[in-house]
N, C-alpha and C positions, 0 to 999 in steps of 0.2 A: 402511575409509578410512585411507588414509598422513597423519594432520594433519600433521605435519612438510612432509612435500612440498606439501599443500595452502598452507601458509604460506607457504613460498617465491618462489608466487606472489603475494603480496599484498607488496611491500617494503614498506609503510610499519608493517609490523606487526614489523620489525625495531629499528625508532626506540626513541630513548629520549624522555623526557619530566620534565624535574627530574632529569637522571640517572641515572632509574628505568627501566627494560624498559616501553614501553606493554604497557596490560592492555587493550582498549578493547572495550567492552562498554556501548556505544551505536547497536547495530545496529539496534534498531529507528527511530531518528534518519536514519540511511544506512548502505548497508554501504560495506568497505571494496573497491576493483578488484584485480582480478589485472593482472599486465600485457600480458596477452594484450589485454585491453579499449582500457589507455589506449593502446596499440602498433598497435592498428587505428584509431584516432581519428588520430593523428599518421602511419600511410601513408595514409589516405585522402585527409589535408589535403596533402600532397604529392605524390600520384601518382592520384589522381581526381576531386580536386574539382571541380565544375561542377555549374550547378543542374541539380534532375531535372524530368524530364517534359516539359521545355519548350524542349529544344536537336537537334537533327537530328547535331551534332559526336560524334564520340567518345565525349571524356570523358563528356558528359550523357549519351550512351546507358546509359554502363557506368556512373554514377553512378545511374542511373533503375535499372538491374539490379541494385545490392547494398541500395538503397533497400526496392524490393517484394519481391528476398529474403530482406529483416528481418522484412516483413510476414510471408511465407510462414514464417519460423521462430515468430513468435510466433502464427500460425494454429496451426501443431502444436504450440505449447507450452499453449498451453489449451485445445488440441481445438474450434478454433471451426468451422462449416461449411466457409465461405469465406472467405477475404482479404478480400470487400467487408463483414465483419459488423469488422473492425481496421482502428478508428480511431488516429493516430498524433496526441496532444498531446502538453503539456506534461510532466503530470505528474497524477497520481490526484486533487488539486484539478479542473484544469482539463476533467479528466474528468467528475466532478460536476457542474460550473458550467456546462460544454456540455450535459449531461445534465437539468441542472435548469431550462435555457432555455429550448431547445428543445421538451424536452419539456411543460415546465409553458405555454409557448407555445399549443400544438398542442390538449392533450389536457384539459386543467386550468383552471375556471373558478370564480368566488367562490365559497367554502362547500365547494369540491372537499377530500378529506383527503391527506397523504403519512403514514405511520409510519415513524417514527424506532425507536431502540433507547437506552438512560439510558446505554450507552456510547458513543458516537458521537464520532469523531473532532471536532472544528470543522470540516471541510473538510465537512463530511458534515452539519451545522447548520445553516451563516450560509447557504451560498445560499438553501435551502429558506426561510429566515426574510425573505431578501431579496425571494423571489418571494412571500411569501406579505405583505408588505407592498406587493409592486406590485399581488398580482392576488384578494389576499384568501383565501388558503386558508388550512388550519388544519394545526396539527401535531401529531399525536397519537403518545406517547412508550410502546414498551413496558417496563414496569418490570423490576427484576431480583431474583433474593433475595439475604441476606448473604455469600454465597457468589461471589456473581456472576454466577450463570448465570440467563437471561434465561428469563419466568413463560411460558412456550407457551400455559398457560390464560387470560393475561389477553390475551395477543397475539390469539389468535381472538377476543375480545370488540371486539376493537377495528375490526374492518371493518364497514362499512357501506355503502349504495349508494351514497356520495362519495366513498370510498375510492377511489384511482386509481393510487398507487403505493406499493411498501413499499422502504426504502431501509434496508439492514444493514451493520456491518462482520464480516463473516468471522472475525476473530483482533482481540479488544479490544487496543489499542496501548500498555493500563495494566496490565488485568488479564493479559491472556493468555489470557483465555476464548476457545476454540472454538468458535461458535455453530452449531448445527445449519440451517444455511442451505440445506442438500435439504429437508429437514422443513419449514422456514418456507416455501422457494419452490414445496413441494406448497401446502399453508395459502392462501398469497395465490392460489396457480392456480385453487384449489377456486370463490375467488370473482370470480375472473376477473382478477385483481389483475395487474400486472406486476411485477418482483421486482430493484432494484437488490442486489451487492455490492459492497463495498468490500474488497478482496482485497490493501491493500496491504501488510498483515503476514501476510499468509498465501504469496502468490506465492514467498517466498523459499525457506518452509520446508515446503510439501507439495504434493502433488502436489494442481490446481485444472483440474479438466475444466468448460466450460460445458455441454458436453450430457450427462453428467452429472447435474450439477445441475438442470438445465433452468433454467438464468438467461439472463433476458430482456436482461438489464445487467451487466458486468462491467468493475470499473477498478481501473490499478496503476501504480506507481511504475517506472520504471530502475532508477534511483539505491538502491529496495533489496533487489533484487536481481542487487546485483554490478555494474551497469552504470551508466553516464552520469546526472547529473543534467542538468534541463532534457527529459526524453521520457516521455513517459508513451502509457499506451496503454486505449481506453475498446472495448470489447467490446460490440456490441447486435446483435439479433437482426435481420433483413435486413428483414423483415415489421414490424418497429419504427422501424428508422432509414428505410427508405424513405419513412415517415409524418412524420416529422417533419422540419420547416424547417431551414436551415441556422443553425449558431451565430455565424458572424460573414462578411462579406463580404470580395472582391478574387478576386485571381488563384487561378486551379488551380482552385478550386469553383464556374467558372461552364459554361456549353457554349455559350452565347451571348448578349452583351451588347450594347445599344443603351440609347440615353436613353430610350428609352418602354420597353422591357420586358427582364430579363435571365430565364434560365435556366438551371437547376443541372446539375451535372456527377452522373454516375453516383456508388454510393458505392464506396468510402467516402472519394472524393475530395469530396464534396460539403461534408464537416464539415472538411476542410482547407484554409483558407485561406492564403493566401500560401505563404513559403518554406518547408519542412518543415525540421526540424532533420535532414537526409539523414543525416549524420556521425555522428549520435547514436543513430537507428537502427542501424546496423551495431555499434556499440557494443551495444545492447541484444540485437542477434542474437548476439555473440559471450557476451556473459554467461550468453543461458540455452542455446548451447551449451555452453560450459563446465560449469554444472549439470547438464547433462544426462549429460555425458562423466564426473562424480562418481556421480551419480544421485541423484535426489530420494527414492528409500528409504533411502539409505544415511544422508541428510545429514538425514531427519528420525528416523532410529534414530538418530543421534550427538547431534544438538541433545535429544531426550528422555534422552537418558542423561545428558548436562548438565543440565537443567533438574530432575530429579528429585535429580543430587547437589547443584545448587546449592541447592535447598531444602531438603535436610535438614543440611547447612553451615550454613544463613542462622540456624534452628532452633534451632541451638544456642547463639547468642550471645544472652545477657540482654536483656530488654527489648523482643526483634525484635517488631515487629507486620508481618503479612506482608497485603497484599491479594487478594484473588483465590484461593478453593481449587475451581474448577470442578473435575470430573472428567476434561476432555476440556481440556486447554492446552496455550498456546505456547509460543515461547522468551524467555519474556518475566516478569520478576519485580519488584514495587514493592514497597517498604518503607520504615518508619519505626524507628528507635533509637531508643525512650528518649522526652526531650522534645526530642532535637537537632533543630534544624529542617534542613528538606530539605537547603538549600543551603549551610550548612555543613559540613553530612557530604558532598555531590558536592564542596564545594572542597578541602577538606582530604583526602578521596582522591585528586585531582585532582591533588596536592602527592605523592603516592606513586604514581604514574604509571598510577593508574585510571583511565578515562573513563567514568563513569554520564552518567543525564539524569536535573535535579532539577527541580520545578516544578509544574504541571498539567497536559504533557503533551497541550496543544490539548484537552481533556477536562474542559474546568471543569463542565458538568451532574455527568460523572460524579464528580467530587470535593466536590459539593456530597451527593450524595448515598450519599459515604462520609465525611461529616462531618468532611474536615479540605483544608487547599490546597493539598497538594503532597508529593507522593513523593519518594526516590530508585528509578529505574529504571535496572534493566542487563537487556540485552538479548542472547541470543548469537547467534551465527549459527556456520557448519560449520567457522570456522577457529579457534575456542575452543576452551579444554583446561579439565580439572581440576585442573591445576597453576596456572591462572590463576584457577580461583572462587577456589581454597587463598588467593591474594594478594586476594581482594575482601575475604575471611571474615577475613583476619589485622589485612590496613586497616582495616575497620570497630572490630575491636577494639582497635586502638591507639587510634582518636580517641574508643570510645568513653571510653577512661581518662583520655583528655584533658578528657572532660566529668564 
């Protein structure tokens, strides 16, 4: 990999910040665009815009043609069957919360169970907690060891004949842990289980097959990998979505409406309500072409060669308390200095032209049960260098002399 050239395409990684060179190492937050992305957002909005699906003109044809060729690029970006198994929402939230509707709707009655995992995004919590407050189900959490890596032996103790769905994230957004999610979605298969992932820290940095895996459910960000916020994309099996109800009403999702009865449109237009973000798709089609034009071997050989220098860096400065030492992780590192709290160490790097994320990181279970409130977290992705840890590892030692 040229990182030099890779950068190039990213201008705002050229910015200073306090007069300082950004370092910006908040990737798992969002990543940053190349401009190949924001430069098809801005010809689309001037040389194609018009809604899709629903015009007979032109523009709307050829608008409706780079729409469902985003689809068909992110079919071959995680090897789904069909177009009709890519769903186009918001974002890996809204993915969930249609996911957790829908299906807790359908399939899911009082006393029913979902399993969770003790790392578990929020996005990937409150609905399940919201549904399980409308419709009485319970939530049963697989624990982890000091390590971070989640107990396999207590996760099969945990299904039962209520058991109906298991809901994981892929790549913890704190630890880094790589969960063995083929392993767990055999496990739930064994018991006839369906098997959500949450892929949206993994999507950016390795390669994520659903047939593969055999996941039933699959959901992810834009925004981090490379492309558009506001798109997101929810992955489910045809033989699944076809079962279950739609997650919200209007246009596009219906085949035929009358005041006495409507009916739904094939999928996977049936989960699409209203106007799609069209513009935004194209945008996500051109990011994980562009991944693809680097390659996902390449760019997770480079992210692991940072990740491993960043931690023996981090290692050597006084004090470091590091979280997370699975065997199998991402690009992703949290730490504590000392008794500095979180958020004075992210501001005062912040002041040296670092950009971490300090806080709980939508992960308060999990930081209850690593006993403290908040990390700092940096994150890389393939346009990071080792000349940039050099500036985290030198920052953190400056402020720690300040303390």
């Amino acid at each position: 990999m040229d990182i030099q050239k890779i950068r190039e395409d990213f201008p705002i990684l050229s910015r200073t910040v306090y007069g300082k060179p950004l370092v910006y190492f908040d990737n798992g937050a969002t990543t940053q665009k190349p401009r190949l992305v924001v430069d098809s957002l801005v010809d689309e909005y001037y040389s194609v815009n018009a809604n899709v699906h629903r015009g007979v003109h032109y523009l709307s044809q050829q608008a409706t043609e780079l729409h469902e060729a985003s689809r068909e690029t992110v079919r071959q970006f995680i090897n789904a069957r069909s177009t009709s198994e890519v769903v186009f929402t918001r974002g890996t939230t809204e993915s969930i919360n249609l996911l957790v509707s829908s299906f807790g709707d359908e399939f899911m009655q009082e006393g029913d169970e979902v399993i969770l995992s003790v790392m578990e995004h929020h996005s990937n919590i409150v609905p399940w907690q919201l549904l399980a407050a409308r419709k009485g189900i319970a939530i049963k959490v697989i624990p982890m060891n000091d390590k971070g890596e989640l107990l396999l032996d207590e996760y099969e103790k945990l299904f039962s004949e209520r058991t109906k769905i298991v809901s994981v994230v892929q790549v913890s957004n704190v630890l880094g842990t790589v969960n063995p999610v083929k392993e767990m979605i055999a496990t739930a298969h064994a018991h006839g289980v369906p098997f959500l992932v949450d892929a949206a820290q993994s999507i950016p940095h390795m390669k994520v097959d659903v047939q593969d895996l055999d996941a039933d459910f699959l959901v992810f960000s834009a925004h981090k990998v490379y492309g558009p916020t506001g798109v997101g994309v929810l992955y489910g099996k045809e033989e699944w979505l076809d079962r279950m109800p739609p997650y919200q009403g209007g246009g596009e999702m219906i085949q035929h409406v009358s005041f006495e009865k409507t009916t739904f449109n094939e999928l996977p237009f049936k989960f699409e309500a209203g106007t799609p973000d069209y513009i935004g798709t194209t945008g996500l089609a051109k990011a994980l072409d562009y991944v693809n034009g680097i390659g996902m071997e390449k760019i997770a050989k480079h992210e692991h060669e940072l990740t491993t220098y960043a931690l023996q860096r981090l290692k050597e400065i006084p004090d470091m308390r590091i979280f997370g030492e699975a065997a199998d992780r991402g690009a992703v590192i949290s730490f504590l200095v000392g008794n500095i709290h979180h958020f004075d160490l992210g501001t005062l790097l912040d002041r040296l032209g670092i950009a971490v994320r300090t806080g709980h990181h939508c992960a308060q279970p999990l930081m209850q049960r690593l006993g403290i409130e908040g990390t700092v977290r940096a994150s890389f992705a393939m346009y990071n260098t080792k000349a940039e840890i050099d500036a985290l590892v030198a920052g953190i030692e400056r402020v720690s002399r300040m303390f």
